[in-house]
Wavefront OBJ file of the C-alpha trace (Angstrom):
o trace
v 0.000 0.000 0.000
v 1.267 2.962 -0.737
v 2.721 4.979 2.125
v 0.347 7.942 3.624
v 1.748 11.314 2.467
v 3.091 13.591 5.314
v 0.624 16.619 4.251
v -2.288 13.801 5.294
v -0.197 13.428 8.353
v 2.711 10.884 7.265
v 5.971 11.160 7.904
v 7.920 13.009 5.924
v 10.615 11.838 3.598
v 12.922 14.000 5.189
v 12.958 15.658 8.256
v 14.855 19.696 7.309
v 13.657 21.710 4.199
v 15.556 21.065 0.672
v 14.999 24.768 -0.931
v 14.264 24.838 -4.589
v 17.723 26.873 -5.112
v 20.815 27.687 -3.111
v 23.881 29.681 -4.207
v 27.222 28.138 -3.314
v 29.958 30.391 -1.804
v 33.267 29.158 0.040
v 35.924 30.637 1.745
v 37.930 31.449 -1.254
v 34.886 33.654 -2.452
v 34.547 35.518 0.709
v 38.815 36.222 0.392
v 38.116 37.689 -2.911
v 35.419 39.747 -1.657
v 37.115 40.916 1.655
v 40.429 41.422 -0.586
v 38.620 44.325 -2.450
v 37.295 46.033 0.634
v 40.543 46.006 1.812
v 42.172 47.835 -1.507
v 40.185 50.571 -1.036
v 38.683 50.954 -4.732
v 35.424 49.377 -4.539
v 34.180 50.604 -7.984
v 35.608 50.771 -11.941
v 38.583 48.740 -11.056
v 41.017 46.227 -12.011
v 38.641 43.503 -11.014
v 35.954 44.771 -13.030
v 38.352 44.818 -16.139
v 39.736 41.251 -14.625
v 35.973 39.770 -14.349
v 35.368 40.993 -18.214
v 38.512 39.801 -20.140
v 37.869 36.458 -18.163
v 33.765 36.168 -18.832
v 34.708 36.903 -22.819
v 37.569 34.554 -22.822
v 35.393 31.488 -21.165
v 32.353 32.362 -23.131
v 34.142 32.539 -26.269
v 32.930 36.115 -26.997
v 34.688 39.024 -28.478
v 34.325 41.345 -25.923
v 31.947 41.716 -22.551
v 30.813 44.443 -20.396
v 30.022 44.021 -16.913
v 26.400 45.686 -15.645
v 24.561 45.534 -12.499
v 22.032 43.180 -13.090
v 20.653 41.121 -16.239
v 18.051 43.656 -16.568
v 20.361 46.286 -16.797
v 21.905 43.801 -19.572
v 19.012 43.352 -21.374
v 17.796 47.307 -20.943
v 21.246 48.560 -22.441
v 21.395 45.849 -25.290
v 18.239 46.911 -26.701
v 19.451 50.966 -25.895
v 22.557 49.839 -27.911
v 20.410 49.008 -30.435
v 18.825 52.095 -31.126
v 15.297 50.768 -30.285
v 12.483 53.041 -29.813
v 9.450 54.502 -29.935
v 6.703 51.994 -31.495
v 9.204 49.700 -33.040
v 8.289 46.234 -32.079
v 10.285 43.855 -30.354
v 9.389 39.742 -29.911
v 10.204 37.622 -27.318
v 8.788 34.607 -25.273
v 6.227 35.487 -22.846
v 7.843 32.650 -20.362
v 10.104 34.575 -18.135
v 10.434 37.080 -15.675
v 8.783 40.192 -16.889
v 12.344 41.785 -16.875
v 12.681 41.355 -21.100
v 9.122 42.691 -21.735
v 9.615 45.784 -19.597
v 13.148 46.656 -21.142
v 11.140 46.925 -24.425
v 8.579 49.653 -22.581
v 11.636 51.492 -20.699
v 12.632 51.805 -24.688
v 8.985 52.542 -25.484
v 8.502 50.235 -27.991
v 6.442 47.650 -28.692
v 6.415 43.896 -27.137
v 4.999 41.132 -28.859
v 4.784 37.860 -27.602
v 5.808 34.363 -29.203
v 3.916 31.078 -28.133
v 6.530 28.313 -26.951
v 7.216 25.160 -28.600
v 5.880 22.683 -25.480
v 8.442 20.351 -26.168
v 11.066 22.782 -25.174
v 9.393 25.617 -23.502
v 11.850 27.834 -25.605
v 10.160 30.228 -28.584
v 8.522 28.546 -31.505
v 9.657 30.182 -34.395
v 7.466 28.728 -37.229
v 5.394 30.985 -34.942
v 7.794 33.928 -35.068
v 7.888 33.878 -38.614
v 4.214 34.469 -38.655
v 4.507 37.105 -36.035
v 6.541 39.221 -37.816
v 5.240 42.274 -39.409
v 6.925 45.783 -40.768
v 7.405 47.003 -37.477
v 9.650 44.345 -36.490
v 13.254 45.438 -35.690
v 14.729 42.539 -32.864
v 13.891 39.721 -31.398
v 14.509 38.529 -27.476
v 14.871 34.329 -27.898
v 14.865 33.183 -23.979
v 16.994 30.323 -23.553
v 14.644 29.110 -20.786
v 15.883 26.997 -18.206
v 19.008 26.766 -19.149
v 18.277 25.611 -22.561
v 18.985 27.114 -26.096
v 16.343 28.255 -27.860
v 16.554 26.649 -32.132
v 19.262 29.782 -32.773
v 19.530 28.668 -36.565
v 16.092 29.387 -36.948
v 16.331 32.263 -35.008
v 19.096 33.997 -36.611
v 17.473 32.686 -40.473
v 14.697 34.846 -39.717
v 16.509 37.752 -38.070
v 18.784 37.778 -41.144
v 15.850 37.313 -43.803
v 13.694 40.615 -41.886
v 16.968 42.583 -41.172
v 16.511 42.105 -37.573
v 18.412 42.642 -34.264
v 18.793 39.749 -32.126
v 19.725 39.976 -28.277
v 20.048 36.837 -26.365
v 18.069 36.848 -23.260
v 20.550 34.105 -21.744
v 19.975 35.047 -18.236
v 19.730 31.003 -17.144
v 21.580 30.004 -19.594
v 25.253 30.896 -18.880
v 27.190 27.744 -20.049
v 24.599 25.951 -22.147
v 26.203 24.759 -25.666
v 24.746 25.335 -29.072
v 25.676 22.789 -31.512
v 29.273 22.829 -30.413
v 29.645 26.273 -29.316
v 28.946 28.695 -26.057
v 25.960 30.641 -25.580
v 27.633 34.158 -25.751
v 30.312 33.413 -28.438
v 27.657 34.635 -30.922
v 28.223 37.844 -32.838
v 24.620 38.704 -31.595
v 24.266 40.684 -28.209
v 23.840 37.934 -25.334
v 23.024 38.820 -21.480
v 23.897 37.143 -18.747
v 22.765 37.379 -14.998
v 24.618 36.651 -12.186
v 21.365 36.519 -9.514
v 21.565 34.777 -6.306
v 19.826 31.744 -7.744
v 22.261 31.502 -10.676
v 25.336 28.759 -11.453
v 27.560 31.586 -11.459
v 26.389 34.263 -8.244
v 27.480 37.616 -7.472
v 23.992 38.173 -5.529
v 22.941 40.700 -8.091
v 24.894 41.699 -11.486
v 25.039 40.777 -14.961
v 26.847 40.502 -18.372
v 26.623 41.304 -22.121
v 28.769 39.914 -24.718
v 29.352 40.976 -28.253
v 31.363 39.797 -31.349
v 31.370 43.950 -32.096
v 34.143 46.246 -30.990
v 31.195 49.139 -32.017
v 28.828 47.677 -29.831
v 31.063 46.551 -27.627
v 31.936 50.668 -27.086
v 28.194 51.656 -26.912
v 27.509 48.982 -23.735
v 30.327 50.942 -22.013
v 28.701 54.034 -22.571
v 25.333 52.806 -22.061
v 26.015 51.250 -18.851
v 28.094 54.336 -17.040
v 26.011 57.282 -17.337
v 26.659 58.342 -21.207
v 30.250 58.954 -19.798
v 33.050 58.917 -22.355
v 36.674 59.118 -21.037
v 39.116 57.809 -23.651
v 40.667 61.182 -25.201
v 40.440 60.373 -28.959
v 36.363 59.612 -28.586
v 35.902 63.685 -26.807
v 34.577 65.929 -28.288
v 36.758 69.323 -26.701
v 40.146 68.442 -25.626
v 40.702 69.653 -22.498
v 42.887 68.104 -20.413
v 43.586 64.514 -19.054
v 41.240 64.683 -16.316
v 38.299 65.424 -18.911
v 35.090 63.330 -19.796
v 32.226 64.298 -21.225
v 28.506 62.626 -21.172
v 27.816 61.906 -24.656
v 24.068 60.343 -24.509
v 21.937 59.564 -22.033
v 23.534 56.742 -20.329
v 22.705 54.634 -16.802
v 24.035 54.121 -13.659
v 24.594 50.524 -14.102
v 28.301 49.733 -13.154
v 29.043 46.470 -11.561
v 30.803 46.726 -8.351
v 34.071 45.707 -7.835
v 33.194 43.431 -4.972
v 30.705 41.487 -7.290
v 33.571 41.452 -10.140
v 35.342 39.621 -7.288
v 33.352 37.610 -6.332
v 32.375 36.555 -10.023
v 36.089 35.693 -11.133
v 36.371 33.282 -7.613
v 33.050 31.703 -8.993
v 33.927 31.539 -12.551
v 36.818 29.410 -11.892
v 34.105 26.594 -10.277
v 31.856 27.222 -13.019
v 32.613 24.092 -14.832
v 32.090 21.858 -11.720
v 28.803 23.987 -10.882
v 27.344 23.033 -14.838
v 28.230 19.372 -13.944
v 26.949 19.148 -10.959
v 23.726 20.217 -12.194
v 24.176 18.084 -15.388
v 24.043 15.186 -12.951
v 21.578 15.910 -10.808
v 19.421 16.218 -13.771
v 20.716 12.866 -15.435
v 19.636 11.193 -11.929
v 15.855 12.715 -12.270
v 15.560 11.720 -15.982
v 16.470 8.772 -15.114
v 14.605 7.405 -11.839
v 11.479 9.719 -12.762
v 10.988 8.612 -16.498
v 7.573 6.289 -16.954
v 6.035 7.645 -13.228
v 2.416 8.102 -14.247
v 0.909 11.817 -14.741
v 4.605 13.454 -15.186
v 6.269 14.759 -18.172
v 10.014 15.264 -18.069
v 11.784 18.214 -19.752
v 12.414 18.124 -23.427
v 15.940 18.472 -24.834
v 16.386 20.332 -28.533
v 19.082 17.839 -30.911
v 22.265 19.457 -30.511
v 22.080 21.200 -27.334
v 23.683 20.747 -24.298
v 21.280 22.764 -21.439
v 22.824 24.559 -17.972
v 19.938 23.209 -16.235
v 19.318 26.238 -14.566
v 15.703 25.331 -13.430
v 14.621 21.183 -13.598
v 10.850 21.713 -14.916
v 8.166 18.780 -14.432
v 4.935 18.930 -16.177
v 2.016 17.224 -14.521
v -0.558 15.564 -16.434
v -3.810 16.144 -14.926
v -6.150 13.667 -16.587
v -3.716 11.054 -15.152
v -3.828 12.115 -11.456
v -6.388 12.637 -8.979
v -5.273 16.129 -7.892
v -3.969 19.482 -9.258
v -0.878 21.028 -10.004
v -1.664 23.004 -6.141
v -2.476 19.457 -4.628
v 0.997 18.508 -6.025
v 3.081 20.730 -4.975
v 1.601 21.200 -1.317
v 2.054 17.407 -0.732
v 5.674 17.885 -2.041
v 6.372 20.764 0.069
v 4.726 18.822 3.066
v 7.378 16.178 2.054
v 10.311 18.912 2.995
v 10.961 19.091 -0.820
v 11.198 22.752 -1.860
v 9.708 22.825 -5.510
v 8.336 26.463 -7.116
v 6.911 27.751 -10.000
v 8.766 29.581 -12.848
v 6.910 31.619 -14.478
v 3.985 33.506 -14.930
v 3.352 34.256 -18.650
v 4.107 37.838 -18.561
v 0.975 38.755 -20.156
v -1.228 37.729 -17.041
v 0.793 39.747 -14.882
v -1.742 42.657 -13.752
v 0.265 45.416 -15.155
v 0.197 43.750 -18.682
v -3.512 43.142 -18.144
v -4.170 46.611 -17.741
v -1.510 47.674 -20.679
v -4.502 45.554 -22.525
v -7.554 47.046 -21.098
v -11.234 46.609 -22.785
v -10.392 50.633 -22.638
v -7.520 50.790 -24.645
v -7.745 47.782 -27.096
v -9.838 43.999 -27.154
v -8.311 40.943 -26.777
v -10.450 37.510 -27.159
v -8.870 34.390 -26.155
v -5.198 33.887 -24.969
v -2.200 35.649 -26.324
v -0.005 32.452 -26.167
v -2.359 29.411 -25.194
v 0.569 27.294 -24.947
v 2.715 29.047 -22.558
v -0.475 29.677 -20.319
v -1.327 25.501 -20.998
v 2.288 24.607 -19.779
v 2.197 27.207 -16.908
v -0.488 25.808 -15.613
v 1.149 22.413 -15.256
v 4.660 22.840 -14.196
v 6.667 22.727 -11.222
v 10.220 23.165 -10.834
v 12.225 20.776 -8.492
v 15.311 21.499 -6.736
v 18.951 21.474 -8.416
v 21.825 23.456 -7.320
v 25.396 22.385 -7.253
v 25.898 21.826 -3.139
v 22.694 19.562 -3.758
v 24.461 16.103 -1.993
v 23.453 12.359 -3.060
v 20.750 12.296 0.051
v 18.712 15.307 -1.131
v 19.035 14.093 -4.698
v 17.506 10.234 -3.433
v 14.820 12.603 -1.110
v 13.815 14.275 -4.045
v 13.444 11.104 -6.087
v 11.338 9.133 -3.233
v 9.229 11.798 -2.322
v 8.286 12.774 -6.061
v 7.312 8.788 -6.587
v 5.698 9.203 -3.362
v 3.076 12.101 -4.111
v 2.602 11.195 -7.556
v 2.123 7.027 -7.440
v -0.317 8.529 -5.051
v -2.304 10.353 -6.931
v -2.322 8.687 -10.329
v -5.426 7.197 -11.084
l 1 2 3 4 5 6 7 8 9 10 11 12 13 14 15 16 17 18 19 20 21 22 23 24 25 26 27 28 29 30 31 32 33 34 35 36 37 38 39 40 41 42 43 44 45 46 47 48 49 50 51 52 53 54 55 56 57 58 59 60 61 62 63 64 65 66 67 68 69 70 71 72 73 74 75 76 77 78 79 80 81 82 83 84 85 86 87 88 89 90 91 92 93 94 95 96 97 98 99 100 101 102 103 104 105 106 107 108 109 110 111 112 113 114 115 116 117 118 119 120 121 122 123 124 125 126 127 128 129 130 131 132 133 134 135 136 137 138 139 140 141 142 143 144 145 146 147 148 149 150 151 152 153 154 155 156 157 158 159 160 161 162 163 164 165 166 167 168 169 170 171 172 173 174 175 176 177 178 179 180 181 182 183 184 185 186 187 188 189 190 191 192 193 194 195 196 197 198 199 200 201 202 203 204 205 206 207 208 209 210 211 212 213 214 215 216 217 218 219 220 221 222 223 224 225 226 227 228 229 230 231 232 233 234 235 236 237 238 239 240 241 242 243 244 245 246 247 248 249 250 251 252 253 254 255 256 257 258 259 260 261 262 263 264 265 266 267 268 269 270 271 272 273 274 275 276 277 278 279 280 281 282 283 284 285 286 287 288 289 290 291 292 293 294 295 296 297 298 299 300 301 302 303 304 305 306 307 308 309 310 311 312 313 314 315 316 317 318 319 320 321 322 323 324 325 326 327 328 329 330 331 332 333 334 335 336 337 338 339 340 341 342 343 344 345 346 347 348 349 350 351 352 353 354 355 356 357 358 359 360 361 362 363 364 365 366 367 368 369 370 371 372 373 374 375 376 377 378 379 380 381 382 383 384 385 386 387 388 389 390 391 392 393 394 395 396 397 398 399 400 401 402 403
């Protein structure tokens, strides 16, 4: 028989919380942190300069520019690219809202792309229909950790004379077809959040295979400021700059650069630690009744930055709520990731009956998958007992509830 669940007043499977997501710092991060507060110069440093050459070299890109946060990534990559006022930008409505509202800051347009639900990445038979004159980039999401169908992708952008910006902000060492996400000539972010492989508790990256665009992220992301004397306008004197566009305050500090060139050099072991954890759960979770593993595109290798589940609801006796209370009862910490950003209220009301009508669902199949998924833990310090915890208690709820 099979065992009582703890949330109907079992015992648990284990007896302390497993979060969903935990960053992993040692002592050798908190040197390199406590190192710069001890130099003195805790901003536009040597480590900053350090943390860039070593980002571009690892990702294979041509250059990189260090930012505060992926949003500030994403925000300055589409400034860089001159976007503006009702020029339309596409991107997958599964994400954080960050993307979407980078288009508004830029006040253009956003226009969503359905997923493919084999992937959860952007379907781009439907991009190509999305398309229209006002089209000038596209924002692929390489979500979870996995490449979106780039080929594709960059097919399209060429065909429509498009700009394409890689929202790779869970994606930082995922492979396409041989090569780095980031060594692309394309404009790729990066975020270094507390939840990510790589962690500098907030900041972010944007790479470039363009020495021009490479010098308008610099400016973008420090105020408009331009230092270097043969780029001034007046010639003054060596202490001179001048703000030549309207720029941001969105310098990385050099504690974070720090901290992200101590974590960079475990990168590699964090990717295969998650790599494994996810080859376990593929493995011990394939055939359980009512659950759909996550699919893998040919020729991809993913940086499992979120494990997503699917539940199948005609094949269990409870929803995807009644799921993930029992598992949380269990002391397994699973979440949700995300929200289609169109049912966020603040897109809702972008759409009121007021301003325009809508019928139906913008993407049907991102609100279909949403509806079903659940994300279960996987983070590098993950050891083999919470791996086996996560494994028994998931057969546990869900043998449970199948029908």
């Amino acid at each position: 028989m099979t065992k009582l669940l703890a949330i109907d007043g079992g015992l648990p499977v284990r007896e302390s919380f497993l979060p969903v997501s935990k960053p992993f710092i040692d002592q050798e991060d908190i040197k390199a942190a406590a190192a710069v507060l001890k130099s003195g110069i805790l901003s536009e440093g040597p480590q900053t300069e350090a943390f860039e050459q070593s980002f571009a070299r690892y990702t294979g890109a041509k250059y990189a520019v260090a930012v505060s946060s992926g949003s500030a990534g994403l925000h300055i990559a589409l400034r860089t690219a001159a976007i503006g006022h009702q020029e339309e930008v596409l991107t997958s409505p599964l994400s954080f809202p960050i993307n979407s509202n980078c288009i508004l800051y830029q006040q253009a347009i956003h226009t969503f792309v359905d997923i493919d639900t084999a992937t959860y990445n952007m379907d781009t038979k439907i991009l190509a229909q999305k398309l229209s004159y006002r089209s000038k980039a596209v924002i692929p999401v390489h979500f979870a950790g996995q490449p979106c169908d780039m080929d594709e992708v960059n097919k399209l952008a060429a065909k429509n004379n498009l700009i394409v910006i890689e929202d790779a902000t869970q994606a930082l060492g995922a492979v396409y077809k041989g090569e780095k996400i980031g060594s692309a000539e394309n404009m790729t972010v990066f975020s270094f959040h507390a939840n990510q492989s790589l962690s500098t508790g907030q900041g972010g990256m944007v790479t470039t295979g363009s020495e021009e665009t490479y010098k308008w992220l610099k400016i973008f992301s420090n105020l408009g400021i331009v230092r270097e004397q043969a780029s001034l306008v007046e010639q003054i004197g060596p202490w001179h700059y001048e703000m030549q566009d309207l720029g941001f305050n969105y310098n990385i500090t050099e504690m974070q650069a720090a901290l992200g060139l101590s974590q960079l050099a475990k990168l590699d072991w964090f990717l295969a630690a998650r790599k494994k954890i996810a080859s376990c759960y593929n493995e011990a979770l394939s055939g359980l009744a009512g659950l759909v593993l996550p699919g893998q595109l040919s020729g991809v290798e993913s940086a499992w930055h979120h494990y997503i589940i699917r539940i199948k609801p005609e094949a269990l006796n409870t929803d995807r709520q009644g799921i993930y209370q029992a598992l949380r009862a269990e002391n397994i910490g699973v979440d949700v990731n995300y929200l289609p950003i169109f049912l966020h209220p603040y897109y809702k009301w972008l759409g009121h009956p007021d301003v325009c009508t809508l019928e139906g669902s913008l993407c049907p199949r991102a609100e279909e998958v949403y509806n079903n998924m659940l994300s279960l833990p996987i983070f590098p310090a993950m050891q083999e007992q919470d791996i086996e915890d996560v494994i028994k208690a998931v057969k546990k709820v869900f043998n449970y509830h199948a029908k």
